[in-house]
C-alpha positions as MATLAB code, in Angstrom:
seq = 'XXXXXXXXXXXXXXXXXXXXXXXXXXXXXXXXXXXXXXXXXXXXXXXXXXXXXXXXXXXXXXXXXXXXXXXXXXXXXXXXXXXXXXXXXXXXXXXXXXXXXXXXXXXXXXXXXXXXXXXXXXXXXXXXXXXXXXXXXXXXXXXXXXXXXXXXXXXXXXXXXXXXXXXXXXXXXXXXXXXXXXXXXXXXXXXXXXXXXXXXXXXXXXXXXXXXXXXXXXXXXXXXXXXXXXXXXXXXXXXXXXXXXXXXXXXXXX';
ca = [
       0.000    0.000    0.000;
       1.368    3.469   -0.830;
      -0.058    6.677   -0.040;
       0.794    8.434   -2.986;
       0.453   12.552   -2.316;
       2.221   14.450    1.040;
       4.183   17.515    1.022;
       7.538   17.748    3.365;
       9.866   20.430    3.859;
      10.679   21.781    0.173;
       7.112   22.431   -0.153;
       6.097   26.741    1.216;
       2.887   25.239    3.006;
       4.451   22.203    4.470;
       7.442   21.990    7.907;
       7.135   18.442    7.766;
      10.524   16.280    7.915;
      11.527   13.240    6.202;
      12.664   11.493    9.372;
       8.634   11.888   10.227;
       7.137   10.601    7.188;
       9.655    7.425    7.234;
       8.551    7.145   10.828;
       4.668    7.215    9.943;
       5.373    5.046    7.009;
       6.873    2.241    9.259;
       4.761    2.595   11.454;
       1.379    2.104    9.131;
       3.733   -0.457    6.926;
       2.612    1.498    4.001;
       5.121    3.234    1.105;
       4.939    7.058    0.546;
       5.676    9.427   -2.587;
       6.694   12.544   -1.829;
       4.916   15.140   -3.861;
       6.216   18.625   -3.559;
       4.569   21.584   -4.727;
       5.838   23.453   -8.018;
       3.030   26.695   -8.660;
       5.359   28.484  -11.470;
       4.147   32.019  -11.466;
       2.732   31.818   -8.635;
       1.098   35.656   -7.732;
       4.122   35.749   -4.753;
       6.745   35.167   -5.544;
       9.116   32.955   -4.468;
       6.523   30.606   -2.880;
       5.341   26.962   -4.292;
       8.867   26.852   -6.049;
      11.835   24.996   -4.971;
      15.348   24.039   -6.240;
      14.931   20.554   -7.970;
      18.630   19.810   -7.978;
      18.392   20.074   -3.671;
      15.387   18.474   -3.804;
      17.061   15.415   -5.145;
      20.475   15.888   -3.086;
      18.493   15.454    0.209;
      15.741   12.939   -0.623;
      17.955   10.157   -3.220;
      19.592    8.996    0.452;
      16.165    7.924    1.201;
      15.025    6.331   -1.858;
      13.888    2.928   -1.947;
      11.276    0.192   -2.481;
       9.316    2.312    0.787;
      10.281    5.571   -0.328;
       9.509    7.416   -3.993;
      10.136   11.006   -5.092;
       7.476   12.952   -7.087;
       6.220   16.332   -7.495;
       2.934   18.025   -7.534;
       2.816   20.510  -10.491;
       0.294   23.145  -10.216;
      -1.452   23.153  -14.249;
      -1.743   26.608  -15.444;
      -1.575   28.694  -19.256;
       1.687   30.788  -18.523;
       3.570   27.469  -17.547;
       3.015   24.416  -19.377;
       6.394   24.712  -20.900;
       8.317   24.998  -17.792;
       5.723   22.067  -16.296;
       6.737   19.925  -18.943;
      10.756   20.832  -18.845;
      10.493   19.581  -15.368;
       8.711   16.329  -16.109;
      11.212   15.492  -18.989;
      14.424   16.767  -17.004;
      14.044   14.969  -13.965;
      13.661   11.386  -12.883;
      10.619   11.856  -10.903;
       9.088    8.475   -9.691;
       5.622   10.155   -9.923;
       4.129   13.685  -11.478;
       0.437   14.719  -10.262;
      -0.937   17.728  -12.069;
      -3.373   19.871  -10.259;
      -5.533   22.783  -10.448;
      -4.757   25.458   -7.724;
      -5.848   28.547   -9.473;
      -8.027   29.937  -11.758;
      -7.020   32.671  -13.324;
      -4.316   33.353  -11.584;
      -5.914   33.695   -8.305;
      -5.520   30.580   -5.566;
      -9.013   29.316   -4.748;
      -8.026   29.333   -1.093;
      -8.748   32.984   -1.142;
     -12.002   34.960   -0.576;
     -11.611   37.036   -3.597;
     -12.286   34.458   -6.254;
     -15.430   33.658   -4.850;
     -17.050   37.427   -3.940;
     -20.078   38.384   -5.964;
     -19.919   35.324   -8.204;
     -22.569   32.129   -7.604;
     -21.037   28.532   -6.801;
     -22.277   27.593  -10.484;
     -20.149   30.098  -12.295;
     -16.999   29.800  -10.221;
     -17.524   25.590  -10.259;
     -18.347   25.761  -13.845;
     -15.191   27.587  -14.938;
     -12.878   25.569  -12.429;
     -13.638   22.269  -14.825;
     -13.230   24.479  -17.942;
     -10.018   25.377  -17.132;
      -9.156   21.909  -15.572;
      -9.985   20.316  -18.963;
      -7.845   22.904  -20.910;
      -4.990   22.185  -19.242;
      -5.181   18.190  -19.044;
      -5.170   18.926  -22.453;
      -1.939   20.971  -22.541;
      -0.683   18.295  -19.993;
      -1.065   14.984  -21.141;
       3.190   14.353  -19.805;
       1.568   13.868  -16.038;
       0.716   10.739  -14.530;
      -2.001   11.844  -12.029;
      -4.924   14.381  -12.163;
      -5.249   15.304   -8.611;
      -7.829   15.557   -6.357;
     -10.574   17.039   -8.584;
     -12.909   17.965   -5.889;
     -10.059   20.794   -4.684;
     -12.349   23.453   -4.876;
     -15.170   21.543   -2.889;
     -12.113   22.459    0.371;
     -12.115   26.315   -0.348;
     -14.884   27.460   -1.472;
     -16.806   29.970    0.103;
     -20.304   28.938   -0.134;
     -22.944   27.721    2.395;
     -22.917   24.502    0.095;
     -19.959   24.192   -1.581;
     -19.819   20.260   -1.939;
     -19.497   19.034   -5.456;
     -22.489   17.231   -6.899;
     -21.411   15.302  -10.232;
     -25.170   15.607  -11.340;
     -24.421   19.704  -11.625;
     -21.526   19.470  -13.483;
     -22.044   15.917  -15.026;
     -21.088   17.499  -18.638;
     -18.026   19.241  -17.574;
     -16.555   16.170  -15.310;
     -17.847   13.749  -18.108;
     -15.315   15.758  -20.676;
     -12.256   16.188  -17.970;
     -12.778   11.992  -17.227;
     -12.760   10.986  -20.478;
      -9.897   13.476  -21.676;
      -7.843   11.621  -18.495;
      -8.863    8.385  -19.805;
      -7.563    9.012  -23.168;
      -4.392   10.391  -22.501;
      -3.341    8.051  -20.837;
      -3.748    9.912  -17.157;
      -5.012    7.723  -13.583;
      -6.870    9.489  -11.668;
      -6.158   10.215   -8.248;
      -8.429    9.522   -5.107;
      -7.663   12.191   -2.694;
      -8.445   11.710    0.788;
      -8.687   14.560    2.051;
     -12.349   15.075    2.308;
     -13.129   11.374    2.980;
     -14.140   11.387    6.609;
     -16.767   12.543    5.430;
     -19.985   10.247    4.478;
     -21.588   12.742    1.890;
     -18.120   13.631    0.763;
     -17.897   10.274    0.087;
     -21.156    9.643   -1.307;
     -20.698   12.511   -3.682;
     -17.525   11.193   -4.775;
     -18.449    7.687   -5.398;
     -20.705    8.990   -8.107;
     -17.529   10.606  -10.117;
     -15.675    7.640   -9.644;
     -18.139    5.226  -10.840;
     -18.498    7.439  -14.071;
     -14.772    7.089  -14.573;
     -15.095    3.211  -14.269;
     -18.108    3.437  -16.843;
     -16.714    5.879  -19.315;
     -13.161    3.166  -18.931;
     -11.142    4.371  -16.242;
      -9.298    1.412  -14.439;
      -7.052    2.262  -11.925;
      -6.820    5.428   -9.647;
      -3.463    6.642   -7.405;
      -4.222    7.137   -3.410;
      -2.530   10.026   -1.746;
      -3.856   11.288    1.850;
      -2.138   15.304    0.757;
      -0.824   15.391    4.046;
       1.324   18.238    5.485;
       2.068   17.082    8.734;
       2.709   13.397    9.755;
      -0.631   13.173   11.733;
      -2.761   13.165    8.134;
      -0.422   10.703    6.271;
      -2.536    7.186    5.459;
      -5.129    9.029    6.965;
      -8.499    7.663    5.066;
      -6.650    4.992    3.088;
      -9.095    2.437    4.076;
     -12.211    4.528    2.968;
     -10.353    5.110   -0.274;
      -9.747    1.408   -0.446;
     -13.751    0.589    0.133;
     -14.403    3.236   -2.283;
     -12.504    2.071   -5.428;
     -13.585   -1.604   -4.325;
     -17.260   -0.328   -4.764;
     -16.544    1.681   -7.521;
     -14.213   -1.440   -9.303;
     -11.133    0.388   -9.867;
      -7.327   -0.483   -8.773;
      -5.438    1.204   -6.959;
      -1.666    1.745   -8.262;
       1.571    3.838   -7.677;
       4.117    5.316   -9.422;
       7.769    4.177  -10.030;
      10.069    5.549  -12.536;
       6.847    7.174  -14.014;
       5.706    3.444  -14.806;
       2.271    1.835  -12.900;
       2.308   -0.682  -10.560;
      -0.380   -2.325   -8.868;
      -0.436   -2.012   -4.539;
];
């Protein structure tokens, strides 16, 4: 079992150490990728960028059958080209591509969401997700494509698939064809109507011919890693898909 998505030291939002995560992992008995953040352009800057050439100096010592390296690139317009010079440079075990922003604005924040309804900020959040699967088919992951359903700033702001069913349809099947797993983020799984919600999306990826998905818990502190695994487990069991990890950018089943 590998929880596939945590952020350590090299990533601006995380403190966490390796000596914690190989703790956790032997701990739980479960392998972890590393997945730090890369947000080129990001509106401050400096943050959600790191040196890749460190990155790999510190964490190689650590590498083994336990213990992968990846990255989490944040998929925007202005830098697909960089994206993909670090995908092709470096020999990542495992590259998720995420949407963080829209526009250029994190959807974290307030702003994106004042004086605009959940169905226009929602709608345009899968627009631009599907643009830029298409301008990123060199990933391995999409991940976690409920983000927004964390941030946003609405009395209801869980994601119903039957709302956006035309929009996720086109992102699923643009994954499926280019060659992309889907990830199953845990995140917002302690939650039964998270779940429930979810299990809809994830069944439409299995019926549209998605097969396998990536697990990853996102955690920033050593507390939240494997946290959820075993709903995510029941969930692609119910929703018949198998759950794999990255090495050397190839699939392997857990």
């Amino acid at each position: 079992m590998f929880d596939c998505h945590m952020h350590a030291n090299f990533s601006t939002d995380s403190r966490m150490r390796v000596e914690e995560i190989l703790a956790k992992s032997e701990e739980l008995n479960i392998g972890c990728i590393i997945t730090e953040h890369i947000d080129f352009n990001f509106p401050r800057p400096g943050e959600f960028i790191f040196d890749i050439d460190d990155y790999f100096k510190t964490y190689n010592r650590y590498r083994g059958d336990k213990f992968l390296l990846g990255v989490e690139l944040g998929m925007k317009d202005d830098c697909i080209s960089d994206n993909k010079e670090v995908a092709e440079r470096y020999p990542f075990d495992y590259i998720i591509g995420s949407i963080h922003m829209i526009n250029n604005t994190d959807l974290y924040y307030e702003k994106l969401y004042n004086g605009r309804t959940k169905n226009q900020v929602y709608t345009e959040y899968f627009q631009c997700m599907l643009k830029n699967i298409k301008n990123h088919t060199f990933i391995d992951s999409l991940g976690h494509i409920d983000y927004i359903a964390r941030y946003a700033r609405y009395e209801d702001k869980e994601l119903y698939y039957n709302e956006y069913s035309d929009l996720i349809d086109e992102v699923l099947k643009m994954v499926i064809n280019s060659g992309i797993v889907l990830e199953l983020n845990t995140k917002r799984l302690a939650d039964k109507g998270s779940v429930d919600n979810l299990i809809e999306i994830y069944k439409r990826y299995r019926e549209l011919g998605g097969l396998n998905v990536t697990i990853g818990s996102d955690a920033h502190n050593m507390n939240d890693i494997g946290k959820n695994l075993n709903v995510a487990l029941k969930l692609a069991e119910v929703c018949e898909l198998k759950p794999v990890y990255f090495r050397n950018r190839k699939a392997e089943y857990m």
